[in-house]
MDAnalysis code that builds the backbone (N, CA, C; Angstrom):
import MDAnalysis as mda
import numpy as np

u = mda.Universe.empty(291, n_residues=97, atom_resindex=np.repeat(np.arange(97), 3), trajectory=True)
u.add_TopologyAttr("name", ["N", "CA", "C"] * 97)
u.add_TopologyAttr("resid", np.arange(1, 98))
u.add_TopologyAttr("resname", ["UNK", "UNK", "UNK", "UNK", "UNK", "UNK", "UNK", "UNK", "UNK", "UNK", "UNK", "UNK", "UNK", "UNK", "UNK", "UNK", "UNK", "UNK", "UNK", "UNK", "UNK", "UNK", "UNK", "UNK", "UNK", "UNK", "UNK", "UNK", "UNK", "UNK", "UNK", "UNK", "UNK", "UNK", "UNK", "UNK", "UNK", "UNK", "UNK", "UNK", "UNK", "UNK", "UNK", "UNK", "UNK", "UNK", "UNK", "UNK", "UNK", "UNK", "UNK", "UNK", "UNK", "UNK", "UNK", "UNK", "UNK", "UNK", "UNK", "UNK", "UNK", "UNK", "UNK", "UNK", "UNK", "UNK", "UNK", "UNK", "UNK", "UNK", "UNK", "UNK", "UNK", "UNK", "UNK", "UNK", "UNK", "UNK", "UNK", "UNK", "UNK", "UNK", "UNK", "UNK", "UNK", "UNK", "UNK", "UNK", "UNK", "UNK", "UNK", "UNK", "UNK", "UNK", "UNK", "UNK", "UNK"])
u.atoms.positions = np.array([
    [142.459, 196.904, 222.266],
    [141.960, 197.791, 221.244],
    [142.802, 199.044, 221.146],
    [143.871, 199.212, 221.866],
    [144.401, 200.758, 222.099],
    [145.190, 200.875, 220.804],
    [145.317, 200.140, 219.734],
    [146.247, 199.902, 218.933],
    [145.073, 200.461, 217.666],
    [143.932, 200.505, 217.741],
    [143.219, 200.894, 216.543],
    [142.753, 202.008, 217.100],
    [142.059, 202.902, 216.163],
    [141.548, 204.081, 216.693],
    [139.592, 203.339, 217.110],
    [138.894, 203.760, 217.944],
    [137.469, 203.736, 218.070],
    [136.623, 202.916, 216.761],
    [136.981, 204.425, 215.763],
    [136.219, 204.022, 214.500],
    [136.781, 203.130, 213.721],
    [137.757, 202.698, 213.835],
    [139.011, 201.275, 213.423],
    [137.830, 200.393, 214.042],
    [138.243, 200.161, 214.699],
    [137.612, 199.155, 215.507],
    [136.363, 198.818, 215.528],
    [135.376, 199.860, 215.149],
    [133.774, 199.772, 215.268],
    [133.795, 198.868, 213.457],
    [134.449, 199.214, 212.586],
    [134.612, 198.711, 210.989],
    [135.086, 197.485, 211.392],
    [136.218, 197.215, 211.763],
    [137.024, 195.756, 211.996],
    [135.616, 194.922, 212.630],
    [134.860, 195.201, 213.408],
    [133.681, 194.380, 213.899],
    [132.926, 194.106, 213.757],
    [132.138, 195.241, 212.320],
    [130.965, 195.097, 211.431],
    [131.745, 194.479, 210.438],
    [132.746, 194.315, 210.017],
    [133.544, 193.486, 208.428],
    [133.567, 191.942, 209.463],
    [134.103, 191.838, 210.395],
    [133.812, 190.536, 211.248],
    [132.855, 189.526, 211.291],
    [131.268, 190.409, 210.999],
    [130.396, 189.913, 211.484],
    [129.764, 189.323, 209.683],
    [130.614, 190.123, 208.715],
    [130.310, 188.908, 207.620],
    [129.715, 190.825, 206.685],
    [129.534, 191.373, 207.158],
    [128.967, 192.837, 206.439],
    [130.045, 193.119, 205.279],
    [129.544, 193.456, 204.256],
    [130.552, 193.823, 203.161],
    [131.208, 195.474, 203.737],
    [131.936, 195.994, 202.837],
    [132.313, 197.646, 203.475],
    [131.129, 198.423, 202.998],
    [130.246, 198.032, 201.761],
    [129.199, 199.247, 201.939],
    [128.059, 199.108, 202.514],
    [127.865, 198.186, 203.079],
    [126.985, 197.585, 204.444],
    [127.476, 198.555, 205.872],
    [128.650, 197.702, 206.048],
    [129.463, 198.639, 207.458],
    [129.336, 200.004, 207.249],
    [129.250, 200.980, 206.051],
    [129.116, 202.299, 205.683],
    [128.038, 202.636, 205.694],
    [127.010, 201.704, 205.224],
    [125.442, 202.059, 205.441],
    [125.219, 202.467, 207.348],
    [126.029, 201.210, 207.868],
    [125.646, 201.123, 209.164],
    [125.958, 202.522, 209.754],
    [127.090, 202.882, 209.756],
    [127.820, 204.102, 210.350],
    [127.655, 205.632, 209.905],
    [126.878, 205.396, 208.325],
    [126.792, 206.452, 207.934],
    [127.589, 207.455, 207.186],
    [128.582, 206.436, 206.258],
    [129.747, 206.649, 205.709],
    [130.176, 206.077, 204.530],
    [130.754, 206.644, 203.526],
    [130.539, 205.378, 202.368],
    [131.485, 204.225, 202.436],
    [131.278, 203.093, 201.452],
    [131.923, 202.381, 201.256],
    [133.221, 202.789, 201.136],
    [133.961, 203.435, 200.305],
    [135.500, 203.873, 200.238],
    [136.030, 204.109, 201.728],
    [135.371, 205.061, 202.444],
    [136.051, 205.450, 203.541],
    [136.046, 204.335, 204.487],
    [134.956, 202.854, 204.649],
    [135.231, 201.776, 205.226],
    [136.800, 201.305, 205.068],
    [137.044, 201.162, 203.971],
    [137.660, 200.644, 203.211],
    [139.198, 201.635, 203.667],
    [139.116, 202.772, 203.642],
    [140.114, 203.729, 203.528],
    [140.629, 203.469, 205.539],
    [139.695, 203.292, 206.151],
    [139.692, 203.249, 207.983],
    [140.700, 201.609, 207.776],
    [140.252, 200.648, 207.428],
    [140.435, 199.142, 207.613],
    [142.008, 199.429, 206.823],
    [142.304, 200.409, 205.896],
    [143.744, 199.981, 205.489],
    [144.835, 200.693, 206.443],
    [143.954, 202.056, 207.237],
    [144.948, 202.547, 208.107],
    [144.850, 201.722, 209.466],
    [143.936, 200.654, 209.615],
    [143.840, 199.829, 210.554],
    [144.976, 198.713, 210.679],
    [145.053, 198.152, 209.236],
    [145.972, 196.964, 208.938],
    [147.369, 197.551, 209.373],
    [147.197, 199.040, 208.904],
    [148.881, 199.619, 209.264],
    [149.135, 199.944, 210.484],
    [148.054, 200.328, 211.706],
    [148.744, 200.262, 212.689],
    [148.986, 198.705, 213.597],
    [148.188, 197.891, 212.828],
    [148.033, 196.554, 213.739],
    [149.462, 195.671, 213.158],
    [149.947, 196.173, 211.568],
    [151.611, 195.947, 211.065],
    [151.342, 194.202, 210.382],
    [149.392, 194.419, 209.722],
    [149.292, 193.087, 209.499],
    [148.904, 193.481, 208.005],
    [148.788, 192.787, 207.319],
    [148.409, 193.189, 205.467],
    [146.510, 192.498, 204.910],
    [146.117, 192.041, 205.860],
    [144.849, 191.729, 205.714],
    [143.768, 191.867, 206.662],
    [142.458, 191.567, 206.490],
    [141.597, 191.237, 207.483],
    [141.577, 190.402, 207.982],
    [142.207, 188.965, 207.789],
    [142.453, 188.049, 208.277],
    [143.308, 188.270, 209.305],
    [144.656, 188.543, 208.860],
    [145.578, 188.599, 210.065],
    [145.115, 189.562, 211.044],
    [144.011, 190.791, 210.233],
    [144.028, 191.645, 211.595],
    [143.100, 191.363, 212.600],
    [142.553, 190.253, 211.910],
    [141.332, 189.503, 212.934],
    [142.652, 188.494, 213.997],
    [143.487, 187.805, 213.900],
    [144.282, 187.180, 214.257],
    [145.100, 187.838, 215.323],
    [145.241, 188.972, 215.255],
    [146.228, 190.279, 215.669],
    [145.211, 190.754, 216.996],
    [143.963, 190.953, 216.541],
    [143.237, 191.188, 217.417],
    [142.691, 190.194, 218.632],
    [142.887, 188.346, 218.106],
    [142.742, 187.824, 219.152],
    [141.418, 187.261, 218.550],
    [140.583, 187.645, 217.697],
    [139.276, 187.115, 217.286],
    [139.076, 185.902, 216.499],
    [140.378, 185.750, 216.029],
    [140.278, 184.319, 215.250],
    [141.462, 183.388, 215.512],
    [140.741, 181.964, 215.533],
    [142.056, 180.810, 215.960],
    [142.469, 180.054, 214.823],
    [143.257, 180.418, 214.645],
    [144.388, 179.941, 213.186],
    [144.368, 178.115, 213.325],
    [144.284, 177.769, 212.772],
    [144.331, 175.952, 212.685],
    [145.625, 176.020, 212.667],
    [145.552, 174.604, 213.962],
    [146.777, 174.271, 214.609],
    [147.775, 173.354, 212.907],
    [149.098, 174.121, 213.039],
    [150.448, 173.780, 211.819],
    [150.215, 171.597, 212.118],
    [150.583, 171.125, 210.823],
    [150.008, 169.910, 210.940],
    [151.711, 170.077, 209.994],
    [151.793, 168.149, 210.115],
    [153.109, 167.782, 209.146],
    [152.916, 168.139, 207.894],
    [151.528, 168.107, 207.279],
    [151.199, 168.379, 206.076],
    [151.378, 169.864, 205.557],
    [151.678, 169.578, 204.130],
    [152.125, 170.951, 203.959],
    [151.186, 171.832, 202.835],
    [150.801, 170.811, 202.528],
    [149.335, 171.429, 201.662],
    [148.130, 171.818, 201.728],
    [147.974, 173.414, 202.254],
    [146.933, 173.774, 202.333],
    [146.500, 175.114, 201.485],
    [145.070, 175.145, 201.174],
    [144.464, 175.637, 200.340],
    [143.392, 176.568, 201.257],
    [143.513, 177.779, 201.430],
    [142.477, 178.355, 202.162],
    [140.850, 178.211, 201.008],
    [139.800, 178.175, 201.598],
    [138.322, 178.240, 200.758],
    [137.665, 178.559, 201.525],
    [136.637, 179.842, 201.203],
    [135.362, 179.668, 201.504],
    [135.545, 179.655, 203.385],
    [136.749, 180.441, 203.866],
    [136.156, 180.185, 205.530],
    [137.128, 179.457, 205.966],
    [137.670, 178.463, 205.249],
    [138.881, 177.330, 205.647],
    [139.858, 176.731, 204.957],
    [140.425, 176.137, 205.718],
    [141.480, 176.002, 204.752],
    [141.733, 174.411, 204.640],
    [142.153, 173.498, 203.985],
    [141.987, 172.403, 203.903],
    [143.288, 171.696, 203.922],
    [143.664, 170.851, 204.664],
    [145.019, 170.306, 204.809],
    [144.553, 168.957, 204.120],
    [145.597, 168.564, 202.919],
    [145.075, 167.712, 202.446],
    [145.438, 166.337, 202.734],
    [146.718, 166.613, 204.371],
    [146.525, 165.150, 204.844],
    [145.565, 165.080, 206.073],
    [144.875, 165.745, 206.860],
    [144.147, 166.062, 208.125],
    [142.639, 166.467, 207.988],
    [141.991, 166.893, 206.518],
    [140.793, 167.344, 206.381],
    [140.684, 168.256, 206.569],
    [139.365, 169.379, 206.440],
    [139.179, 170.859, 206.732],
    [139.224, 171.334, 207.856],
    [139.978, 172.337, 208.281],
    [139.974, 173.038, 209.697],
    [139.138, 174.643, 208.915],
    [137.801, 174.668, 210.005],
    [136.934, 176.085, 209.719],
    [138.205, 176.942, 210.392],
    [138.352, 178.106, 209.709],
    [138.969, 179.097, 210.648],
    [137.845, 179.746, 211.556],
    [138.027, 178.623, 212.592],
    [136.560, 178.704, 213.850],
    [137.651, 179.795, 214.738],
    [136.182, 180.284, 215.847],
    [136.784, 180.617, 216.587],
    [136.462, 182.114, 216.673],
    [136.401, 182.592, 215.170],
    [135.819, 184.302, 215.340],
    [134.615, 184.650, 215.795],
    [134.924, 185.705, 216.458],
    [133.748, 185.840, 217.920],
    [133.947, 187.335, 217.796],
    [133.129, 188.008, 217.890],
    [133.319, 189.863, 218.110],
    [133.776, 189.559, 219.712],
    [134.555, 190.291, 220.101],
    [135.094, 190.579, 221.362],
    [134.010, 191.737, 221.897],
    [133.243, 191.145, 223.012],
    [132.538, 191.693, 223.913],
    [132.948, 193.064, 224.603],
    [132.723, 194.073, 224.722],
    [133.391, 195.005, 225.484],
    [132.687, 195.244, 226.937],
])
């Protein structure tokens, strides 16, 4: 975690858990924008361009293992290889402290 600030990190874990940003802002007591404004200076110190990768970056999510196939379509949670079937991007877990 030394790579996000506290309040980085407390947002990255409520957006994790499926909370929109003016949910996570309700939670903390902050509005939606400034969720939003924390998670983009988050992406920049973690040097990733989404919530996805910064879930990835952080270790919270397991990327479906690269297959010969080359066609995939992320949806809804997963992504679908259309010679291997759907892989959930399983695996995201809030990291326990």
């Amino acid at each position: 975690m030394d790579q996000v600030t506290q309040r980085e990190f407390d947002i990255l874990r409520l957006v994790a858990t499926g909370m929109t940003h003016a949910a996570a802002g309700d939670a903390l007591g902050i509005r939606g924008q400034t969720v939003k404004n924390h998670l983009s200076d988050a992406y920049k110190r973690l040097r990733v361009n989404n919530q996805t990768e910064a879930f990835v970056a952080l270790g919270w999510l397991t990327v479906p293992p690269r297959c010969e196939h080359v066609s995939r379509e992320p949806y809804a949670g997963f992504y679908r290889c259309l010679g291997c079937g759907w892989f959930p991007l399983a695996g995201l877990s809030v990291l326990d402290e």
